[in-house]
Backbone bond lengths (Angstrom), bond angles and torsions (degrees), N, CA, C in turn:
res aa  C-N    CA-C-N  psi(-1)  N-CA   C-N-CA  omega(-1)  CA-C   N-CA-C  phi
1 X - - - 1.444 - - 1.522 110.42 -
2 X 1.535 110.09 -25.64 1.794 101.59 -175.87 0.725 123.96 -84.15
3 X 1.824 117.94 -9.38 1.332 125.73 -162.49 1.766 93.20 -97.66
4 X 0.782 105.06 -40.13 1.539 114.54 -171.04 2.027 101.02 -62.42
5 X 1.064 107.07 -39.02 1.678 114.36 -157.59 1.904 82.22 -93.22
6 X 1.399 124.03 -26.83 1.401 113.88 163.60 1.576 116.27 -53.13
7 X 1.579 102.54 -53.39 1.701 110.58 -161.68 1.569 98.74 -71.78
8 X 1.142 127.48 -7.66 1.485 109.33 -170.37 1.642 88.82 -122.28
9 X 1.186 124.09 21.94 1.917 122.27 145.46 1.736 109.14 98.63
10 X 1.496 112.52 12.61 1.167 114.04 170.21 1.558 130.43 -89.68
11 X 1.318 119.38 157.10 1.610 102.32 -173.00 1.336 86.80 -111.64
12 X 1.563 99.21 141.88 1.541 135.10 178.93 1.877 108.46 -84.51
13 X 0.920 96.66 171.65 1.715 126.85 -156.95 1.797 105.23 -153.47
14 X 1.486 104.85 95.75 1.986 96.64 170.71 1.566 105.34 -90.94
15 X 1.634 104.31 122.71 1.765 88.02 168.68 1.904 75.97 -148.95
16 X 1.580 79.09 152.64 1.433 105.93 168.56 1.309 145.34 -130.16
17 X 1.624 131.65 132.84 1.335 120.00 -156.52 1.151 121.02 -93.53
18 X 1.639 121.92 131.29 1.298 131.60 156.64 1.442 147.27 -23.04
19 X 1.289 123.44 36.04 1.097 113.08 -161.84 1.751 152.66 -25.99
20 X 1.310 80.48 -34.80 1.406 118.88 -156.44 1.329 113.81 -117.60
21 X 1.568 122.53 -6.42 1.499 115.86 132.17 1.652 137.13 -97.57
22 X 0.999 90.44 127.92 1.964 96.12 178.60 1.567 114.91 -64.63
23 X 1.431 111.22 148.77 1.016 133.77 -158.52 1.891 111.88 -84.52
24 X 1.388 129.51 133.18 1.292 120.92 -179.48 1.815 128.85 -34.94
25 X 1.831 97.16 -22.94 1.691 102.07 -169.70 1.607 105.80 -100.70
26 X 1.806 108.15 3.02 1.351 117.98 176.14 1.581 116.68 -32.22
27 X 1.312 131.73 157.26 1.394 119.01 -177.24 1.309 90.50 -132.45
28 X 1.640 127.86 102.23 1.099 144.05 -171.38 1.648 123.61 -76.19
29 X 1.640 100.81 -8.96 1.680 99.63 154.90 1.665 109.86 -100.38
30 X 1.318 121.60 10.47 1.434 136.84 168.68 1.452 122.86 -55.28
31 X 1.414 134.15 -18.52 1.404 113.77 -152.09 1.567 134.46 -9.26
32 X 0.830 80.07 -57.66 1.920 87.04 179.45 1.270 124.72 -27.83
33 X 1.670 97.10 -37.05 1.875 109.66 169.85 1.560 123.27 -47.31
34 X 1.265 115.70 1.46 1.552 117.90 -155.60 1.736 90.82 -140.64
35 X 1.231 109.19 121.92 1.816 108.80 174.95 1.633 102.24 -107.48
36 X 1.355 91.97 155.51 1.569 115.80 -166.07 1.513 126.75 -93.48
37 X 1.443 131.23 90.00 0.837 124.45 -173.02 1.574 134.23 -65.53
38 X 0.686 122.33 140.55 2.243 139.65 -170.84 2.126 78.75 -19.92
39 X 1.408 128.44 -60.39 1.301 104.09 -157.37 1.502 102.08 -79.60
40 X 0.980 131.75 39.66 1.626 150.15 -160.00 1.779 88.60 24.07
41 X 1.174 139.57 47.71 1.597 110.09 136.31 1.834 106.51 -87.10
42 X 1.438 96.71 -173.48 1.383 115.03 -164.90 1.630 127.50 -107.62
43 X 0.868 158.28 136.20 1.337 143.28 -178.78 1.357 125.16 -125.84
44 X 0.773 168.58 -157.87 1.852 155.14 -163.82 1.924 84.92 -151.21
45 X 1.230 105.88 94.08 2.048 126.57 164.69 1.973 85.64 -33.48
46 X 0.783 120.81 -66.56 1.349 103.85 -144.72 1.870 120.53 -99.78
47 X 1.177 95.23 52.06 1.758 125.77 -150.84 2.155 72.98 -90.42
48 X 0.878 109.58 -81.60 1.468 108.94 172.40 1.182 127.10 -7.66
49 X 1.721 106.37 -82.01 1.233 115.04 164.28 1.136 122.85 -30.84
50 X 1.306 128.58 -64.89 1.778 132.79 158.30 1.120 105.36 -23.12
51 X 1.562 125.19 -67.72 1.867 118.96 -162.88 1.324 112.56 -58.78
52 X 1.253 123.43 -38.37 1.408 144.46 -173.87 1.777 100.33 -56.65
53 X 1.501 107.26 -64.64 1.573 113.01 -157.03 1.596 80.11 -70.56
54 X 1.286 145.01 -28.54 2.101 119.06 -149.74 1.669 79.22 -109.84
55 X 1.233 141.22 -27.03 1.338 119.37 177.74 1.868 104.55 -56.77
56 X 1.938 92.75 -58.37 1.981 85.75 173.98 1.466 106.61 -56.96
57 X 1.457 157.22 -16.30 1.160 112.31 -159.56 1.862 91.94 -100.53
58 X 1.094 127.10 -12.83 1.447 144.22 177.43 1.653 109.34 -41.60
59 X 1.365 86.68 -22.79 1.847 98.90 -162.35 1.551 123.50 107.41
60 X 1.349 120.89 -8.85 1.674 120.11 174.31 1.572 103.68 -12.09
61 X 1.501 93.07 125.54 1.615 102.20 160.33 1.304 132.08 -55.11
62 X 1.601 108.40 -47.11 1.577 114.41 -174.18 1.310 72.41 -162.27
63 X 1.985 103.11 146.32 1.683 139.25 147.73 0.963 122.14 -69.92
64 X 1.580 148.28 111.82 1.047 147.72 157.26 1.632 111.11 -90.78
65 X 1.410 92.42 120.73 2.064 95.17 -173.81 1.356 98.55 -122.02
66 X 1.434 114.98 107.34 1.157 113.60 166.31 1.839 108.09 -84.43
67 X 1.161 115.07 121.43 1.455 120.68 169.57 1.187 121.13 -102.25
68 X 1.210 123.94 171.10 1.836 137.47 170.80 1.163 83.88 -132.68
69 X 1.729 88.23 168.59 1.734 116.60 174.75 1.622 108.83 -56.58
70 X 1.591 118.97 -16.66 1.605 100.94 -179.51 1.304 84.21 -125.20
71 X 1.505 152.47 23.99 1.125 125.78 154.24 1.320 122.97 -113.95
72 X 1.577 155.69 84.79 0.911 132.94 -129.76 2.242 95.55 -114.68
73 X 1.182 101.49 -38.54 1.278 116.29 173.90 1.764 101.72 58.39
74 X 1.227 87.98 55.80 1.900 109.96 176.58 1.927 106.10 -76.28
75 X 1.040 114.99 -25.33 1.352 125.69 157.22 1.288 121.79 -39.79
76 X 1.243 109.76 -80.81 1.369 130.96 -171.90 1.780 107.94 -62.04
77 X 1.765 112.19 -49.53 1.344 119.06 168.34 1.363 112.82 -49.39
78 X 1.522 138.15 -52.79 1.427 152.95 159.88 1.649 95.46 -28.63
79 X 1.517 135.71 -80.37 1.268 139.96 -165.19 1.670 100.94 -58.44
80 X 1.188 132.15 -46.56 1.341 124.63 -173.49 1.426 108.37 -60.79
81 X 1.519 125.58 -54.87 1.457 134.12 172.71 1.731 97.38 -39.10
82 X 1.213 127.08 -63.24 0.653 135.31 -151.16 2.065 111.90 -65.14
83 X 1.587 100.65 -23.28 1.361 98.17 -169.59 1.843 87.67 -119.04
84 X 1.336 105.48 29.42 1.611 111.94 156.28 1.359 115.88 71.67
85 X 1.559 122.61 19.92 1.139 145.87 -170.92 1.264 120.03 -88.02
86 X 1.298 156.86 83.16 1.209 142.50 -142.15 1.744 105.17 -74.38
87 X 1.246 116.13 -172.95 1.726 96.77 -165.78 1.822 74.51 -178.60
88 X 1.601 96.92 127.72 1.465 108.24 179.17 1.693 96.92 -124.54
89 X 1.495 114.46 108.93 1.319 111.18 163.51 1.269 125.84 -75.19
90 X 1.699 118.61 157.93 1.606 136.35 -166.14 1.095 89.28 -111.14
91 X 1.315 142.35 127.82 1.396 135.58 116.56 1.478 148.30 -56.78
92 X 1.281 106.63 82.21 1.546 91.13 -174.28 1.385 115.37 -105.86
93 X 1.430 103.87 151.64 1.655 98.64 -165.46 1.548 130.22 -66.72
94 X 1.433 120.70 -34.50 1.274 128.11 170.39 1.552 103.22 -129.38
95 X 1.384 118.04 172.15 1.384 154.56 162.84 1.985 96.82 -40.28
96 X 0.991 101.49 -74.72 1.232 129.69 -171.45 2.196 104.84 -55.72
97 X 1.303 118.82 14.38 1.242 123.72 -163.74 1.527 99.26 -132.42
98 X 0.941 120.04 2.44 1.592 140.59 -173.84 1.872 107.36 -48.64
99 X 1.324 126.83 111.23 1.234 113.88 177.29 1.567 96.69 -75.01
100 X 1.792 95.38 166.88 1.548 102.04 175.60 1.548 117.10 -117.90
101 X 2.126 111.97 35.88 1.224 108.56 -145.35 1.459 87.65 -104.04
């Protein structure tokens, strides 16, 4: 995505998400909140969501949401509208269509 949002004259932003710390609204008799990866450790599902909402509240110029048919991340699109951010969704058709830019 950075390389691409480079070639067409935009300035980029590197930030990266936490997996593996839980979030302040965590519900600590919850487990379930946390999915299990193949070496059975754990990771906090909604580590994303977090990067997404503090990049928009940071000031992001524009959202780029690339979605699939099961990811739509109508959440996060909802909060950007919402903090007046314009937000241009990607459609890509499967999981498996993923750029690596």
């Amino acid at each position: 995505m950075a390389c691409w949002a480079r070639s067409a004259g935009l300035t980029t932003e590197g930030h990266t998400t936490d997996w593996d710390t839980c979030g302040p609204d965590c519900p600590t008799d919850a487990p379930e909140h946390r999915m299990r990866r193949k070496d059975r450790t754990t990771f906090y599902r909604n580590a994303a969501c977090r990067l997404n909402r503090q990049m928009i509240d940071r000031g992001a110029d524009l959202v780029i949401a690339v979605t699939t048919p099961n990811r739509r991340f109508a959440t996060d699109i909802r909060y950007a509208h919402a903090a007046q951010i314009p937000v241009r969704e990607v459609h890509v058709p499967d999981a498996s269509s993923k750029s690596t830019g």
